[in-house]
N, C-alpha and C positions, 0 to 999 in steps of 0.2 A: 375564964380560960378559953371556953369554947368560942368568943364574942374576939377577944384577940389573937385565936389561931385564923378564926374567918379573913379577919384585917391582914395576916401576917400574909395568909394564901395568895388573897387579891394582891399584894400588891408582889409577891414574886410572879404573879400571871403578866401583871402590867411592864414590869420588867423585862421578863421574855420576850412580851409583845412588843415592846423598845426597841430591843438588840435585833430582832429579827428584821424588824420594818427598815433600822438603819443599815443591817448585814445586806436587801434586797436593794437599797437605794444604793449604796456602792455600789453594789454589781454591777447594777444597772446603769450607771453614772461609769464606770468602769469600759462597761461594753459600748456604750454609746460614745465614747471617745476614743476609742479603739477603729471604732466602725469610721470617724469622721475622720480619722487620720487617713483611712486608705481608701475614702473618696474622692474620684478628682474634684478641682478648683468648678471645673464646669461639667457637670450630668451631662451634658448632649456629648460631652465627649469617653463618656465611660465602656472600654474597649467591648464590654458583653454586648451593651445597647447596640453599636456599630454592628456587632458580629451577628445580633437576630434581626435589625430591622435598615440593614445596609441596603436589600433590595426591596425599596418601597417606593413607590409611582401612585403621587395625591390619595394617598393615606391604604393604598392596596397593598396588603403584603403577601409579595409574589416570591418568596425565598425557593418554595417548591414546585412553583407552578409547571406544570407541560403541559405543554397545547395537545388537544385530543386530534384537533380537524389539519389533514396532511397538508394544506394550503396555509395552514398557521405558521407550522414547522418549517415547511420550504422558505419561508417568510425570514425565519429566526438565523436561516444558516446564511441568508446575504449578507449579514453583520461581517465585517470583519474580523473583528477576533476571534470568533469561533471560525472562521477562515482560516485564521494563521495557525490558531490549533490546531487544527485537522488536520492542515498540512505536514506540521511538525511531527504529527503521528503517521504519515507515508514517507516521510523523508529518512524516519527511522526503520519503518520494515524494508524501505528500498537499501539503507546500508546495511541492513542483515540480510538481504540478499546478495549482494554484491558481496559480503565479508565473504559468505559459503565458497561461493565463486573462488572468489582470489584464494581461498586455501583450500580449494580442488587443484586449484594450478599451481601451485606449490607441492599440495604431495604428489602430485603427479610428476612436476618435473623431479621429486628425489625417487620415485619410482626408477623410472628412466635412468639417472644418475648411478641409481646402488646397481640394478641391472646391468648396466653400462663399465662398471667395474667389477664385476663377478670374471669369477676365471672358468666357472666351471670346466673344471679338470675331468669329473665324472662322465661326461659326454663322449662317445666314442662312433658315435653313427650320426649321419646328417640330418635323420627324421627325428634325432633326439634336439638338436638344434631346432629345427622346424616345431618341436611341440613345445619347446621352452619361450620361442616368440608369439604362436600363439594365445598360449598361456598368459604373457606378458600383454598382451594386447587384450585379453579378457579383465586383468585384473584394471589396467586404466579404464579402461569403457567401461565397467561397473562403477567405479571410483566415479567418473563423470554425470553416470546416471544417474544417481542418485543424490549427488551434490544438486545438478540442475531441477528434479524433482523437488529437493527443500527450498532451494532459491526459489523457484517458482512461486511457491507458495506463496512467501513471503513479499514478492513485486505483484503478486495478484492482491494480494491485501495493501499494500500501497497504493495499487490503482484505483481500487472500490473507496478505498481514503481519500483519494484526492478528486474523485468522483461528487464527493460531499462538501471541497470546495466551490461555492456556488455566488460569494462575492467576486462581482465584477473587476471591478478595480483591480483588486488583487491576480486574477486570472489572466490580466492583462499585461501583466510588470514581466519585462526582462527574466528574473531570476524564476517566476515560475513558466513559464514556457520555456528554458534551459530545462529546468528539471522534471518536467514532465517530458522534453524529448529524450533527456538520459535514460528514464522510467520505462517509454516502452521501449527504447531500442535494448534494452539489456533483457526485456518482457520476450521481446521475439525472437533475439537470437536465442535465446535458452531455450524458450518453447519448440524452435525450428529445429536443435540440437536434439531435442528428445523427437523428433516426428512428430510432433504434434501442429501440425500444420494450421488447421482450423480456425482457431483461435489467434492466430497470429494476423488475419485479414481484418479484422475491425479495427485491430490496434493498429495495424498498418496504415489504415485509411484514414485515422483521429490524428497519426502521428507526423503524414501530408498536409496534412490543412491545419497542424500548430502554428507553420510559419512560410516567410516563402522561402526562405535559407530550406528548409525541410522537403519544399517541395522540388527542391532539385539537388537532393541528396539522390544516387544513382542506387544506393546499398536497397533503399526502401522497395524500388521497383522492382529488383533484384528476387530480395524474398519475395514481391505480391505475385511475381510471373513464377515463380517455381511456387508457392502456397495454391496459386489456380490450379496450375499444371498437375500437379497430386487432386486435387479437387474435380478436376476435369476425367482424371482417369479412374480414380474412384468408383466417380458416378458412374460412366463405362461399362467398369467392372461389373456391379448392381443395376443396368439399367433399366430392370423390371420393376426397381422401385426407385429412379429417378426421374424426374420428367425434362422432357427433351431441350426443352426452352434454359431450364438448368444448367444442361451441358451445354447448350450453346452462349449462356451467360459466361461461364465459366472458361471455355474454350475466346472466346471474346477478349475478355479480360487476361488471358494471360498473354493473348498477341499484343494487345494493346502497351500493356507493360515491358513488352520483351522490344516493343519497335520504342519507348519512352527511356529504355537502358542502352540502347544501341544509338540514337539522338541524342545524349548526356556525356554517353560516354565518348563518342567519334564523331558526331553534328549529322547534320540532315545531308549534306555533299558527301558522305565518308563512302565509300564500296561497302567498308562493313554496314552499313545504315539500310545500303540499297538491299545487299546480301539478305538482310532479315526483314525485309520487305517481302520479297522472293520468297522466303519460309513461309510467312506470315499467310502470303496469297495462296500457295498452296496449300495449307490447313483449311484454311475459307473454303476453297473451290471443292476441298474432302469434303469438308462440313455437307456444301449445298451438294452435291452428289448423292451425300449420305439421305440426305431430306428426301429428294427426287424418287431416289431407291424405295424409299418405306410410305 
């Protein structure tokens, strides 16, 4: 009995041992044609492989690379398409600044409007009048302030953006020297709006030598003689901590500009041309008196 429960065991072992080994080959045989159905027809083109070793240069893979040395980088941004992006990315803060703008000038002119249609009844003396225009006149001029303070921002960040554009080519095309002249000229009328004068001469002067259509826009001289003329008096003001040579750069530059607005706008024959000549000389002749004196 004992000799065939031995036999009966073994062979319920070898049994198990059957159904197991054929249970693990389906699986197996199961998953392995599972797996082969949702391979592609060809491996080189399997979307992961693409997606981890897309950027490889003779067997380098530079997926994450960034260059440490700043001549590398300066290098990388000639490329054009990191060109067009960057630009894509000022062309978008330069329309979020301009959006702020156009809808300052909008609530303002309903300012104006609901104002404009007010009866006020309540008013019975003329300095109640005089303090409601006032009044009226604080609340647009704050409305403005602050609209141009956010726009700023937003075209100073365009400009550092497009700062970054550093393909030629590209720099060189019609549509971006269009948009770089829109850029700063919306830069400095806002900034000149808030007094902020300073800032507005470098742009000024990038914004002449974009083109030559540029350089004989009259608006540009315009602001560079009145942006000196604040700079020049400034200095004046502080002259214990300006140096002289300063004011007279300053003082220079804004005659210079103010005789380049009066040739553009009336020609070199005009009286008004001659007229601001006349100015111009005697500022000079101040100037060297002033020298002489000290």
């Amino acid at each position: 009995m004992s000799i065939n429960s031995d036999i009966l065991k073994g062979n319920i072992m070898k049994t198990r041992t059957a159904i197991m080994i054929a249970f693990i080959s389906a699986v197996f045989a199961t998953t392995t044609a599972v797996y082969a159905q949702n391979q592609p027809a060809n491996p080189g083109q399997d979307p992961s492989l693409v997606k981890d070793f897309t950027l490889e240069e003779n067997g380098w893979r530079i997926t994450d690379y960034r260059p440490y040395v700043t001549a590398l980088r300066d290098l990388e941004k000639l490329n054009k398409q990191y060109a067009e992006n960057v630009l894509k990315l000022a062309i978008d803060e330069y329309a979020a600044g301009i959006d702020i703008l156009e809808d300052m000038d909008s609530e303002v002119a309903q300012i104006i409007q609901t104002n404009k249609e007010k009866l006020n009844m309540s008013e019975h003396w003329y300095w109640q009048e005089i303090d409601r225009r006032n009044a009226e006149i604080r609340q647009i001029s704050y409305k403005k302030r602050e609209a141009k303070l956010k726009a700023v921002t937003y075209l100073t960040k365009a400009i550092n953006d497009s700062d970054e554009v550093k393909n030629v080519e590209l720099r060189n095309e019609p549509k971006f020297i269009t948009f770089m002249s829109r850029l700063y000229q919306a830069y400095v009328a806002t900034q000149y709006d808030i007094q902020n004068f300073r800032p507005c001469v470098p742009i000024l002067e990038r914004y002449i030598n974009l083109s030559d259509k540029n350089r004989k826009d009259v608006w540009a001289y315009r602001y560079l003689a009145s942006c000196y003329g604040f700079m020049e008096k400034e200095m004046e003001r502080y002259k214990n901590y300006a140096a002289e040579d300063e004011v007279m750069r300053c003082r220079n530059k804004k005659n210079r500009n103010m005789l380049i607005v009066a040739e553009l706008t009336y020609g070199v024959d005009s009286p008004h041309y001659k007229k601001m000549q006349e100015i111009v000389q005697r500022d000079e002749r101040r100037s060297e008196r002033l020298n002489d004196f000290r």
